[in-house]
C-alpha positions, -999 to 999 in steps of 0.1 A, spaced: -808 -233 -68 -834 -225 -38 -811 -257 -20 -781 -242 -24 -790 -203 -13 -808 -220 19 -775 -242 28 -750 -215 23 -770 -191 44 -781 -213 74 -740 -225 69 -731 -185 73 -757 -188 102 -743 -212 117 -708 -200 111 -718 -166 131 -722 -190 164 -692 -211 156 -674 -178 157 -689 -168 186 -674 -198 206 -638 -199 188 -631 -164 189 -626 -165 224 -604 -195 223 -584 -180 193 -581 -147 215 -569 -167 250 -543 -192 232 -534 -165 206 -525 -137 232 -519 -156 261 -512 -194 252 -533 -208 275 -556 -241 262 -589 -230 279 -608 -265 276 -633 -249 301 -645 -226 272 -675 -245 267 -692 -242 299 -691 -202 300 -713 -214 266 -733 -232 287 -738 -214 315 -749 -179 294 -774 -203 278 -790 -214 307 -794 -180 325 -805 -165 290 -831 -188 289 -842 -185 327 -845 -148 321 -859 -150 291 -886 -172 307 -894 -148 335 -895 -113 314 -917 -132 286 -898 -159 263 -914 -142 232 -909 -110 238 -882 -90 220 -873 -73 254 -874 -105 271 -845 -121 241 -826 -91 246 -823 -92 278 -813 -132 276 -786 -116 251 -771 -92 278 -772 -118 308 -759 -149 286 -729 -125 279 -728 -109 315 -723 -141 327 -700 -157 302 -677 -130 309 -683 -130 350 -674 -166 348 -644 -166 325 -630 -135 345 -629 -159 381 -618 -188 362 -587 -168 349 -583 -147 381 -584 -174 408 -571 -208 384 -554 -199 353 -531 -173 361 -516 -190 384 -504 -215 359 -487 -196 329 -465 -210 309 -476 -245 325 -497 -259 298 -498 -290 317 -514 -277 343 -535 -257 318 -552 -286 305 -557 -306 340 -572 -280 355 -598 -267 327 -608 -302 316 -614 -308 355 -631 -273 356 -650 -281 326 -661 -320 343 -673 -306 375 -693 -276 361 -712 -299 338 -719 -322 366 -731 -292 384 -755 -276 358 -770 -317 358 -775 -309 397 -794 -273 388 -813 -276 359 -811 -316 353 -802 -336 322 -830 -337 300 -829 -304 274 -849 -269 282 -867 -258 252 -864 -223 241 -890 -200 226 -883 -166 211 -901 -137 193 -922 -151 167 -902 -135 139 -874 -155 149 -891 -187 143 -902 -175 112 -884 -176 77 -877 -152 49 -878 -161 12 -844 -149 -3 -838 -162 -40 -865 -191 -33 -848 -205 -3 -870 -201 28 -843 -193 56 -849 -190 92 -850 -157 104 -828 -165 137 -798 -169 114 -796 -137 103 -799 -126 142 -767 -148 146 -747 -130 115 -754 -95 124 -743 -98 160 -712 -120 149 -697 -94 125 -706 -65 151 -689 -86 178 -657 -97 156 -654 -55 145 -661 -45 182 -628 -69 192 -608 -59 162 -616 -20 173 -606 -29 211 -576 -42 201 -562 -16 174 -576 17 190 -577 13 232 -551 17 252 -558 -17 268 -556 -31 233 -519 -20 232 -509 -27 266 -523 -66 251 -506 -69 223 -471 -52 241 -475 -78 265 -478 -106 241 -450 -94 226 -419 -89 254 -444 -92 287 -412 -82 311 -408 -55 299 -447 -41 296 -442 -50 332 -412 -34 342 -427 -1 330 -455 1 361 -485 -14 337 -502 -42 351 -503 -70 327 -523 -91 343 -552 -73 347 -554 -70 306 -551 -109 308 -580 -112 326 -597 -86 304 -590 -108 272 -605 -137 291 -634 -116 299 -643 -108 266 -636 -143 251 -662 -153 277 -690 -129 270 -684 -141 232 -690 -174 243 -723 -164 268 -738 -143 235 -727 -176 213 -748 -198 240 -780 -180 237 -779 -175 197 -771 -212 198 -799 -224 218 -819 -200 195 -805 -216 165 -812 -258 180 -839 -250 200 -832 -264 229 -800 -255 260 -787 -287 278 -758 -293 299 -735 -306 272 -743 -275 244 -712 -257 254 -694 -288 251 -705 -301 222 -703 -266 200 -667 -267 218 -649 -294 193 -662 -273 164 -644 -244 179 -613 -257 187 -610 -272 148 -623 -234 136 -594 -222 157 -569 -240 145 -577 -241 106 -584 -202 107 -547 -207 130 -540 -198 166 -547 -160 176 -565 -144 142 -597 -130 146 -598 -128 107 -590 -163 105 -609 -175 131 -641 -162 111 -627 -175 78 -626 -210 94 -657 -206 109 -678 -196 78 -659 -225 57 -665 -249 80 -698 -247 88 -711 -239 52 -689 -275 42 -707 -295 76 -746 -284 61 -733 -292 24 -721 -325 31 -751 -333 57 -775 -327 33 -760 -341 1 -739 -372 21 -748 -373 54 -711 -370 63 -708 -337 76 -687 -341 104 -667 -360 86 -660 -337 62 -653 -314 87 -623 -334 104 -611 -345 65 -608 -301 61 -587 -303 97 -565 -327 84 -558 -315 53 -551 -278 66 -528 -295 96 -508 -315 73 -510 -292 45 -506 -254 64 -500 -263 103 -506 -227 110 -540 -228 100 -551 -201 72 -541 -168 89 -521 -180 116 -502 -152 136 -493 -144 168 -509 -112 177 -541 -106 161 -554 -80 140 
């Protein structure tokens, strides 16, 4: 019983990051149709300042994680804002172009975080606490994941809110809806793009941190690597719901630690639960345009 308490939480843990990461992905292609395959490196890139800050203000300090929290996502969202300012929104309704230019994006930036902070992985240290566990129902479970839940759900109500109750959140979801005309009536549409990119960003510089929490170590290829798991979260929870996207994420990762421990196979299983959702729902669970 103690097994299967400490897989489904550490899964849930896990999920919380996976969310992190796919939200913002769910959020850019849901609203804006845009295939951001550059995600992963505003990952990356929160991670490695996190952990340089972190290191200078005292990598086991509590003041010294939160403020790796607030920089990772500071700089998440200052990165995703200039890539969607100055290269994507230039290319709407070109997917093409989309793709070519993120994937490039994404090639160079890793090359260049190889140049800065090398190949090999930076360890990460935290509060003690966090590297300690708590005994829930005989399972031992690291503390760290229930760090990584409690900021998921805050961020995933802090979006929902955004979206349903600011006036940016409307002028959004108009201009998913019938953009010309949003536009026609004097509001700037394209400055609430860039806002959604922002935000998808800083969920994906908060995700980076938690994540090199959570593996104890930030390299160059994190962002990427915790990238494939959120493009299949996104499209099994289905393109543009928040909901969904956290459904996916939750199920997913709880099935990858079930099947690693008791097969081996997790990512297996993983793509087996893609391919059965694709062929069997190809919206994904809770797929909608606009989400809510």
């Amino acid at each position: 019983m103690s097994t299967v308490v400490l897989l489904l939480i550490t899964g849930v843990g896990l999920g919380a990051i996976y969310f992190l990461v796919a939200s913002g992905l769910s959020l850019i292609y849901g609203l804006m149709g845009v295939l951001n395959f550059a995600h992963g490196v505003f990952l990356t890139f929160g991670a490695f300042l996190g952990w340089e800050v972190a290191a200078r203000m005292g990598a086991t300090t509590w003041a010294g994680f939160a403020a790796s929290l607030l920089v990772g996502a500071l700089a998440g969202a200052v990165f995703a804002a200039l890539t969607e300012r100055f290269l994507v929104q230039r290319l709407y309704e070109r997917h093409i172009e989309q793709v070519l230019i993120t994937v490039g994006l994404a090639l160079a930036v890793v090359a260049l975080f190889d140049g800065i902070w090398g190949t090999d992985a930076r360890f990460i240290s935290g509060p003690p606490w966090m590297s300690r566990t708590t005994t829930i129902a005989g399972a031992n479970v690291p503390n760290d994941r229930f760090v990584a839940i409690v900021l998921a759900v805050v961020v995933l109500v802090a979006i929902v809110l955004f979206l349903q109750r600011t006036r940016y959140g409307m002028i959004i979801r108009a201009g998913v809806e019938n953009r010309s005309m949003v536009t026609a009536l004097g509001i700037d549409v394209r400055t609430a793009f860039t806002l959604i990119f922002t935000i998808g960003g800083a969920a994906a510089g908060l995700g980076g941190v938690l994540a090199s929490h959570a593996f104890g170590y930030v390299s160059p290829m994190l962002g990427q690597t915790l990238l494939i798991f959120a493009f299949i979260v996104t499209v099994i929870g289905g393109l543009g719901s928040l909901t969904g996207a956290a459904i996916a994420s939750v199920l997913v990762a709880v099935l990858q630690q079930f099947a690693n421990y008791y097969w081996g196979y997790g990512d297996f299983a993983v793509v087996v639960l893609l391919a059965v959702v694709v062929l069997t729902r190809p919206s994904g669970l809770m797929g909608k345009k606009v989400t809510a």
